[in-house]
C-alpha positions as CSV (number, residue, x, y, z in Angstrom):
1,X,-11.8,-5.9,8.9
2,X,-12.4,-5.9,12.6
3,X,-11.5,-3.0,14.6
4,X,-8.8,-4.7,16.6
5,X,-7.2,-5.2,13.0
6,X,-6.7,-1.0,12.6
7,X,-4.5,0.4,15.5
8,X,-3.9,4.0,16.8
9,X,-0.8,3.9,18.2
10,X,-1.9,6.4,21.7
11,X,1.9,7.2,22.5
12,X,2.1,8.6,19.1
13,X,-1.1,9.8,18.5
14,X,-1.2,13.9,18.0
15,X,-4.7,14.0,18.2
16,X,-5.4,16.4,15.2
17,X,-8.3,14.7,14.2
18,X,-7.3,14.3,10.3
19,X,-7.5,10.8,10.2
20,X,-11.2,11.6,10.9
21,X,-11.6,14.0,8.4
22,X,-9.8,12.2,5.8
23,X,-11.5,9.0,5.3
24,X,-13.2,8.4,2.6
25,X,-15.7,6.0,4.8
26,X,-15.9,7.4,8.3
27,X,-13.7,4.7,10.5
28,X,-12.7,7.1,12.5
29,X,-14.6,9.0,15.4
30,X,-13.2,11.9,17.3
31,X,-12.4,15.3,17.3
32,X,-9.7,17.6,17.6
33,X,-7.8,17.1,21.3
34,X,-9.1,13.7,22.1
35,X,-7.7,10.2,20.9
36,X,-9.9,9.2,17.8
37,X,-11.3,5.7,17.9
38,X,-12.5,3.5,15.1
39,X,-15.9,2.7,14.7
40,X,-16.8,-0.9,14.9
41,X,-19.4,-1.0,12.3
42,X,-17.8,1.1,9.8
43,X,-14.3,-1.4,9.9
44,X,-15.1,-3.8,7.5
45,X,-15.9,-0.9,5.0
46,X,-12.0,-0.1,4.7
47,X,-10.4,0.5,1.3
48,X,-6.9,0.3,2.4
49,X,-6.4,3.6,0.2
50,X,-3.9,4.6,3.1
51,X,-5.3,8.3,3.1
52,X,-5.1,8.2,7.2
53,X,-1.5,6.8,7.5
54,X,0.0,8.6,4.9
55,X,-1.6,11.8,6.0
56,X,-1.1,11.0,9.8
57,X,2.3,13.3,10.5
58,X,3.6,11.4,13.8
59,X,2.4,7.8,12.2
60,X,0.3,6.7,14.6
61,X,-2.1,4.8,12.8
62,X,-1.5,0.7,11.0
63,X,-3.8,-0.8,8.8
64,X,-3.6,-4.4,8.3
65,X,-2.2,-5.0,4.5
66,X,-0.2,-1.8,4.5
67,X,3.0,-2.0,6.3
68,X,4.9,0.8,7.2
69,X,7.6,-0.3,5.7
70,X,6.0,-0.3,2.3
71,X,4.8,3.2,2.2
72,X,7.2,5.6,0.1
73,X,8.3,9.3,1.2
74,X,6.3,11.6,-0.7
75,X,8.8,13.9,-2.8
76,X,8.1,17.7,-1.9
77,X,9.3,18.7,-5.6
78,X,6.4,18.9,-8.2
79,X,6.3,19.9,-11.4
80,X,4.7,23.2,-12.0
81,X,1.6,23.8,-14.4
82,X,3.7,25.1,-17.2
83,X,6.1,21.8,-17.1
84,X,2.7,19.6,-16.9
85,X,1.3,21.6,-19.8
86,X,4.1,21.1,-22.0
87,X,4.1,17.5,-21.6
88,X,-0.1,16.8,-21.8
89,X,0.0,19.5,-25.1
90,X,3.2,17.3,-26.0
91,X,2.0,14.0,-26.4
92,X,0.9,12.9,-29.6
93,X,-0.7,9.6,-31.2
94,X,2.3,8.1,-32.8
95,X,1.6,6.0,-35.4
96,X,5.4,5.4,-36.9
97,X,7.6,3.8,-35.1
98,X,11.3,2.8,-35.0
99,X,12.2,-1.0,-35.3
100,X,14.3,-0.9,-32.2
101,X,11.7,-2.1,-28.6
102,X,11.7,-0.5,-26.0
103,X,13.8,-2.0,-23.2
104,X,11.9,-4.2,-20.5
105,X,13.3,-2.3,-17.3
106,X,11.7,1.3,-18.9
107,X,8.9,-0.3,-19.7
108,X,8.2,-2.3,-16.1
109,X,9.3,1.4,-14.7
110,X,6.5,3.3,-16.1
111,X,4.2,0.3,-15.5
112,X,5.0,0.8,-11.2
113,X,4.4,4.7,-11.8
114,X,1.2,3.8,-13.2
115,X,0.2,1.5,-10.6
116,X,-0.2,4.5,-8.4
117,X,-3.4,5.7,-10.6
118,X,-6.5,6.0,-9.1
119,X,-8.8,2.8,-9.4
120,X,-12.3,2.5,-8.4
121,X,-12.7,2.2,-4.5
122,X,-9.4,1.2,-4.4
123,X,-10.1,-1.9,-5.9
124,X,-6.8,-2.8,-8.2
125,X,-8.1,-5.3,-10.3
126,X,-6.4,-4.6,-13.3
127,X,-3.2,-5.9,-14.7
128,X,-1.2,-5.8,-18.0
129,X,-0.3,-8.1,-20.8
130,X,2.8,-6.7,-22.8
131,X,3.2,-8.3,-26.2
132,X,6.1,-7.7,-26.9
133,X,7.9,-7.7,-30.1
134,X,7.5,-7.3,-33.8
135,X,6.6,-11.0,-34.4
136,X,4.6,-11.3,-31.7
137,X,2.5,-8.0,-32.5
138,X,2.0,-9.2,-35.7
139,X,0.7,-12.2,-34.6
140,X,-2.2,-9.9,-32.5
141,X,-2.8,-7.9,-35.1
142,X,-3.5,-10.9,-37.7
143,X,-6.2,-12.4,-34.5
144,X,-7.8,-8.5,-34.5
145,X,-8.2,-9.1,-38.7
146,X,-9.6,-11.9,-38.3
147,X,-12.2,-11.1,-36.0
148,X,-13.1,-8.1,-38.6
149,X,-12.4,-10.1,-41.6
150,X,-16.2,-10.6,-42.7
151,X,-16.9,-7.0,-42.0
152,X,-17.3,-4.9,-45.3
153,X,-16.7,-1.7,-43.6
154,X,-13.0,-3.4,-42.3
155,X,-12.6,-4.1,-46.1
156,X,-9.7,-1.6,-47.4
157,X,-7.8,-2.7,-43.7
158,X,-8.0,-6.7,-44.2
159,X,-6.8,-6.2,-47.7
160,X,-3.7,-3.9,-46.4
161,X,-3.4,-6.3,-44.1
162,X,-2.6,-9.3,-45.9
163,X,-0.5,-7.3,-48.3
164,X,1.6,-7.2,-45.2
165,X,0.9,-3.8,-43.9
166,X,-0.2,-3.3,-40.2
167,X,-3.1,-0.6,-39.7
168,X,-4.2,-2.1,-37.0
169,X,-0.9,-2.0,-34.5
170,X,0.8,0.2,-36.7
171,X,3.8,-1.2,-36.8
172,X,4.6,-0.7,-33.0
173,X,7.0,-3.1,-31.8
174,X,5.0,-3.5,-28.8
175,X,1.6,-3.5,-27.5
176,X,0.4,-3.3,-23.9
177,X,-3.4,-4.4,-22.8
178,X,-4.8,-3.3,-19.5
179,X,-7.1,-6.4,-18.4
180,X,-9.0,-7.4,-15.6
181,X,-12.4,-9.5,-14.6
182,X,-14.6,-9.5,-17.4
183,X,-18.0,-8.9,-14.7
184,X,-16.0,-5.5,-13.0
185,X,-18.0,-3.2,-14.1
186,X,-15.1,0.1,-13.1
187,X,-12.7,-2.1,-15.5
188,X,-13.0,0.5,-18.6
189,X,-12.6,3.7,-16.6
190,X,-9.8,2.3,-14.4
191,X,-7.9,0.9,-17.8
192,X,-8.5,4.7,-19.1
193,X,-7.1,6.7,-16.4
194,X,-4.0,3.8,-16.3
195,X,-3.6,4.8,-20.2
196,X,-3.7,8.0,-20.1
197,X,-1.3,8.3,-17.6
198,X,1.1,5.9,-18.9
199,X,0.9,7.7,-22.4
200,X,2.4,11.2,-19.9
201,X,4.9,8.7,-18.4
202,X,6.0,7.5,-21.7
203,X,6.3,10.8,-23.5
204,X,8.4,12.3,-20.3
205,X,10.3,9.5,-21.3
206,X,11.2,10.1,-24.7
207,X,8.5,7.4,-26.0
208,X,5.6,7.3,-28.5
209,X,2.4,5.6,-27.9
210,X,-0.8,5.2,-29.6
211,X,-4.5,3.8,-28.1
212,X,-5.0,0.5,-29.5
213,X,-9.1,1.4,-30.3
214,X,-9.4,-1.5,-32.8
215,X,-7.4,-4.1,-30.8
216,X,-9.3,-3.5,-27.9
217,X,-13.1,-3.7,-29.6
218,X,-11.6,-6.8,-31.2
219,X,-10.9,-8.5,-27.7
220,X,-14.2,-7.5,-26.6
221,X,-16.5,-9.0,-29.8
222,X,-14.8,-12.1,-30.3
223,X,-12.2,-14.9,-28.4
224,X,-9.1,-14.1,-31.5
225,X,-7.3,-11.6,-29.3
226,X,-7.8,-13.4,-25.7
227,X,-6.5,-16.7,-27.2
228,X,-3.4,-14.8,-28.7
229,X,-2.2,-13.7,-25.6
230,X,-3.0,-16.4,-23.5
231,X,-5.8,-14.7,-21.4
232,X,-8.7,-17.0,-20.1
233,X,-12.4,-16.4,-20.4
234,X,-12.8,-14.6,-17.1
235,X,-10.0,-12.0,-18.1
236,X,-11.4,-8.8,-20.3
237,X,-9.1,-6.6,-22.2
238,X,-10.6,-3.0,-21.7
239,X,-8.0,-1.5,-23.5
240,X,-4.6,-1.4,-25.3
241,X,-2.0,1.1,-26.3
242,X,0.7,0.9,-28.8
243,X,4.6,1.8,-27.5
244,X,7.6,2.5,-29.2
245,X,10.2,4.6,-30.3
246,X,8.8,7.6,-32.6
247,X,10.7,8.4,-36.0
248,X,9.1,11.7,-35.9
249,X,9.4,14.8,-33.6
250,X,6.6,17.3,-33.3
251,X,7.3,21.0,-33.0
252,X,4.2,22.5,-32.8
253,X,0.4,22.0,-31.0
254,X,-2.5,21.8,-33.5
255,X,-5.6,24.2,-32.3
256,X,-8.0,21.8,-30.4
257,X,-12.1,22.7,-30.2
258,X,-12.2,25.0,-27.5
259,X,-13.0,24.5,-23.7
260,X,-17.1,24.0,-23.3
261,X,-17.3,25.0,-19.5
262,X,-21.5,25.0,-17.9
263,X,-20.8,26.5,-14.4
264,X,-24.5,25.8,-12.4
């Protein structure tokens, strides 16, 4: 990106200087009182995380790929640490689930929340495959069987399997895998954070959801899973999580280890 490509707009420029705090890799040169000015060698380094426009109060500043128009008010309402306690010691791994799916427009509504997660230097590589549907699940956890199916230690869970129970997917009535390019090395972190923030989204919303551990060490030892969803040999699934209705409420938190803290 070429430094004629990011503009400070002068008229509206405050001149606070956060723009040049706030970037994560120095484009901007100034200090407070004078007009910053981006740094021609430093450009083409840009992210396009949006930290300087969004933080800019008087918008002064445009990046290429970001239009103005596209950036979204930032509520002032948060929750407080109590209500984001409640729901992180609130979410359980629900492994029974109701028959009925959940509907699409939920589902793609988390999915845009999610989105918003933090992904290695901005990259966004990752996407999502939804299988959705009790036949269809089925169908992903038979490929996950059979890429375990010579495996004596897989034994007792092949055998349930073809006596028509599910351990693998549990039943869930639909499964989501976070995929991207099989050589991006971020791909496993980036899928966790998406995860474990959907799983928060999910509960708020009433939902139960599970990680998918052995649908996801499935896709990555063998081509069963990847052909079962239509995913080519450049795509990797780095991880999968079960969704669905839970037939269970919890009422109480079970005592976790405790906090292991090294302050140096």
């Amino acid at each position: 990106m070429s430094t004629s490509a990011i503009k400070i707009d002068a008229k509206l420029c405050c001149k606070d200087a956060i723009c040049v705090s706030i970037c994560p890799v120095g484009i901007f040169q100034g200090s407070v009182g004078s007009l910053p000015v981006v740094d021609e060698n430093m450009a083409s380094n840009c992210i396009k995380c949006g930290h300087c426009s969004a933080a800019c109060p008087t918008d002064a500043i445009s990046i290429p790929g970001l239009a103005a128009a596209d950036y979204q008010k930032l509520s002032t309402t948060m929750p407080d640490l109590q209500s984001l306690r409640d729901l992180v010691m609130g979410r359980r791994s629900i492994r029974e689930f109701k028959e009925q799916p959940v509907d699409l427009e939920l589902i793609n509504e988390l999915l845009e929340i999610t989105r918003f997660c933090p992904t290695a230097k901005n990259t966004q590589l990752l996407h999502w495959v939804l299988v959705n549907g009790a036949k269809k699940v089925r169908e992903l956890s038979a490929a996950v069987i059979d890429t375990f199916r010579s495996n004596e230690k897989m034994a007792p869970m092949v055998q349930a399997f073809d006596r028509g129970a599910d351990p693998i997917n549990r039943g869930a009535p639909q499964v989501l895998l976070v995929c991207g390019p099989v050589k991006y090395d971020w791909g496993a972190l980036d899928a966790a954070i998406a995860i474990a923030n959907f799983e928060l989204a999910a509960k708020a919303s009433g939902l139960g959801t599970c990680w998918a551990g052995f649908t996801t060490r499935a896709a990555q030892v063998g081509p069963a899973v990847n052909a079962c969803v239509g995913l080519g040999v450049n795509d990797k699934v780095f991880a999968a999580v079960m969704l669905g209705h839970p037939v269970y409420e919890y009422c109480r938190v079970p005592p976790r280890k405790p906090l292991e803290l090294k302050i140096v």
